[in-house]
C-alpha positions in Angstrom: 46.4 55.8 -11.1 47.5 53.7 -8.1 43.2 54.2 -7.0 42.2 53.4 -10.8 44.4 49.8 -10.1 43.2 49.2 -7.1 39.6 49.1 -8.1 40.4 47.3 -10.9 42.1 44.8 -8.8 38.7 44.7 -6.4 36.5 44.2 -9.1 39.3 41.2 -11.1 39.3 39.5 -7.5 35.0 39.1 -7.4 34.4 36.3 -9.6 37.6 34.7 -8.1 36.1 34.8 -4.5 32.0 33.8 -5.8 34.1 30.5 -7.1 35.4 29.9 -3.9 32.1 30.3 -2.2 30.0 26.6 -1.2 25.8 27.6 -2.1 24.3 24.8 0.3 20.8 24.0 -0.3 19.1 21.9 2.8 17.0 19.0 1.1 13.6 18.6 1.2 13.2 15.3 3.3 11.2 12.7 2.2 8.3 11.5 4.9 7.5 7.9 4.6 3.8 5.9 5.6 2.9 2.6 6.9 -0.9 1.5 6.3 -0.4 -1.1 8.9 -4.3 -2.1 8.3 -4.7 -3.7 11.7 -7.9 -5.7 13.0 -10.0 -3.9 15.9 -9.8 -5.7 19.1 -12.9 -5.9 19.4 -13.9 -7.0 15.5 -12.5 -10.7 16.8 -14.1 -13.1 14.7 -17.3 -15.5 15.6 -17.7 -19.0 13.9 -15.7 -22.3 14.1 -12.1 -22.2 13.2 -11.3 -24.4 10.5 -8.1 -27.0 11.0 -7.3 -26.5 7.4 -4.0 -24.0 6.2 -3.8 -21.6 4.3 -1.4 -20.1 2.2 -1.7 -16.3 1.6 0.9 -15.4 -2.1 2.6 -12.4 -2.1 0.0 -9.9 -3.6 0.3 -8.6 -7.1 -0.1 -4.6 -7.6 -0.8 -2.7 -10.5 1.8 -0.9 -11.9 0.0 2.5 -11.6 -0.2 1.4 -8.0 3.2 -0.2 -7.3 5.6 2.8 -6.7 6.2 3.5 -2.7 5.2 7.2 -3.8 1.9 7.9 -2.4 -0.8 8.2 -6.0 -3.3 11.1 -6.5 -5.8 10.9 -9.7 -6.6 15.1 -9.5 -8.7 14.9 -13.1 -10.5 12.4 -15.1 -7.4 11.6 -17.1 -4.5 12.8 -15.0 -2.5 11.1 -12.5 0.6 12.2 -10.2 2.8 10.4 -8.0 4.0 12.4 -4.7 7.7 11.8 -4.7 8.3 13.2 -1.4 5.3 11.2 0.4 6.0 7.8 -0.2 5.4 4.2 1.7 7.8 2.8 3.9 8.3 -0.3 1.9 6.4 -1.1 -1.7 2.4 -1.9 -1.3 3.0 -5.4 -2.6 4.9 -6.2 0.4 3.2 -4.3 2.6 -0.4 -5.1 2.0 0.5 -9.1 2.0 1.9 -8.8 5.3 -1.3 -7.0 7.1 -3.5 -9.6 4.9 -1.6 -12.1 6.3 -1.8 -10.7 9.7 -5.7 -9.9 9.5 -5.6 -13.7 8.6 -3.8 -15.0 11.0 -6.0 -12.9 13.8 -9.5 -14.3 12.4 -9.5 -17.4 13.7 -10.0 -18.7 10.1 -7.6 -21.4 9.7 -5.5 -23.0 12.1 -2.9 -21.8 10.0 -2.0 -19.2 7.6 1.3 -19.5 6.1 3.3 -17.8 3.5 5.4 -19.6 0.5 8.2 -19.6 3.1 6.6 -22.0 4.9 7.9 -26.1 4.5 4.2 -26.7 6.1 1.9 -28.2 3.9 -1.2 -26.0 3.0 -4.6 -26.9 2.1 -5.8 -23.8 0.6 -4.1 -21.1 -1.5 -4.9 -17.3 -1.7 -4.0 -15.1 -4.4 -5.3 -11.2 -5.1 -4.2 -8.4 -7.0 -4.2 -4.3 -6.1 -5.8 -2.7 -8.5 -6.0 0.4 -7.2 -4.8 2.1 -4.2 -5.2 6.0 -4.2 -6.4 9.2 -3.3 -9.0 10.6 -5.1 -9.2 14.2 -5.9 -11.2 14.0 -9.1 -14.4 13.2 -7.5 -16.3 15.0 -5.4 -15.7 15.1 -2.2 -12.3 13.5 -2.7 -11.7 9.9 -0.8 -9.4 7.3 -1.2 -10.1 4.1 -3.6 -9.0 0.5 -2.8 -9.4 -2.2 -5.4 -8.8 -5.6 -5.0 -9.1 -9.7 -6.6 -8.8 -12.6 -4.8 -8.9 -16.4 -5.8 -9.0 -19.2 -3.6 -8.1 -22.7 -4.5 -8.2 -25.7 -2.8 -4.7 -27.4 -3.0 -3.8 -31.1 -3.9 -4.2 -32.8 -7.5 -3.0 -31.4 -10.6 -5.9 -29.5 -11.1 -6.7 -26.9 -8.0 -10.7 -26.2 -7.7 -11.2 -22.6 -7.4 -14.0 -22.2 -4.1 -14.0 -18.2 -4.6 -13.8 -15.8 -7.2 -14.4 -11.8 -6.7 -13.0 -8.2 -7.0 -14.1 -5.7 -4.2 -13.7 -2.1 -4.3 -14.2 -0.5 -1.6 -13.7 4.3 -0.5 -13.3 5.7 2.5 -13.9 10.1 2.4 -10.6 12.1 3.1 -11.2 14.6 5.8 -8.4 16.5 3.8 -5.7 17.1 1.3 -3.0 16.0 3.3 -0.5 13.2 2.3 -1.4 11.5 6.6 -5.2 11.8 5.3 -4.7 9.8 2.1 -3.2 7.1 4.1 -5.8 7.1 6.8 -8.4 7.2 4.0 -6.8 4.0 2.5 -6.4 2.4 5.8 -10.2 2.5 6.2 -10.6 1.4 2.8 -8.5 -1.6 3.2 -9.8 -2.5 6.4 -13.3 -2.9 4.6 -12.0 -4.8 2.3 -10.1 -7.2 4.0 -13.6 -7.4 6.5 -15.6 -8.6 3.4 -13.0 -10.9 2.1 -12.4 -12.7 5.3 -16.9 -13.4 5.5 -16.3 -14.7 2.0 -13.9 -16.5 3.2 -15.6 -17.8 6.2 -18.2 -19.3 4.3 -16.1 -20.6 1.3 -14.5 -22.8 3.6 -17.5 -24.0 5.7 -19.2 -25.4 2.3 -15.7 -27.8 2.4 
């Protein structure tokens, strides 16, 4: 009897004890990107620098595209976001501030200024991302960069618009990897900033 209560007592006292025990689970760390779309040092710009400014808006994104969770189109009609590969800070903010940079290095304007600025501006800039992603559907995969811009000369009540035009612009991924999706998109970007800045360029030599 006393060995028939004991065992009972051992097997009363193991959900008691499983209570008392802590299951730790490590989390799965997020890893975060910069694009940090950068001009090469030796892609410095030729022509005349204007002495005009310019005022680059805070770019608009999509909302497919606006997330800092890195985007993947894997069919036709399907779409995911990576929750655990995401952008450092949101693509809005990040893509103005390398246009702006890219801008600033060209030797476009004497000035390129955001709406921060209390420096008055002759020109204005304003784009929206329309798509920023990596493309699995196609075949091979790459990334895809879409893109408006509209410049306007400022003054009066009614702003000229001088340029008009969307660009689209891929770049192959070398793999499926979250680091080659941004690389891809860095390229892509890069392009597109390239061919907005010669648009640009001329734009502003017909004024």
């Amino acid at each position: 009897m006393r060995a028939l209560a004991a065992i009972l007592a051992v097997f009363l006292a193991l959900p008691l004890a499983a209570s008392c025990v802590k299951l730790e689970r490590q989390p799965i760390e997020k890893r975060f990107y910069a694009l940090e779309t950068t001009r090469a040092q030796a892609a410095q710009a030729a022509g005349q620098t204007s002495p005009a400014s310019l005022l680059v808006r805070r770019l608009h994104v999509s909302p497919r595209a606006s997330g800092r969770e890195l985007v993947y189109r894997t069919a036709p009609s399907a779409w995911t976001a990576d929750y655990y590969n995401v952008f450092f800070v949101a693509p809005a903010d990040m893509l103005t501030q390398d246009l702006r940079t890219w801008l600033g290095g060209s030797a476009l304007c004497a000035n390129v200024l955001d709406p921060g600025s209390l420096a008055a501006y002759d020109y204005i800039l304003e784009g929206n991302v329309t798509s920023l992603h990596g493309d699995f559907a196609l075949a091979p995969a790459q990334a895809v960069v879409e893109m408006q811009f509209l410049l306007l000369k400022a003054g009066g009540d009614e702003r000229q618009v001088l340029l008009t035009r969307e660009y689209r612009k891929t770049a192959p991924l070398s793999g499926h990897s979250p680091q080659e999706v941004v690389q891809a998109e860095r390229e892509a970007v890069a392009a597109v900033f390239a061919e907005l800045e010669a648009d640009l360029r001329k734009a502003l030599a017909r004024k």
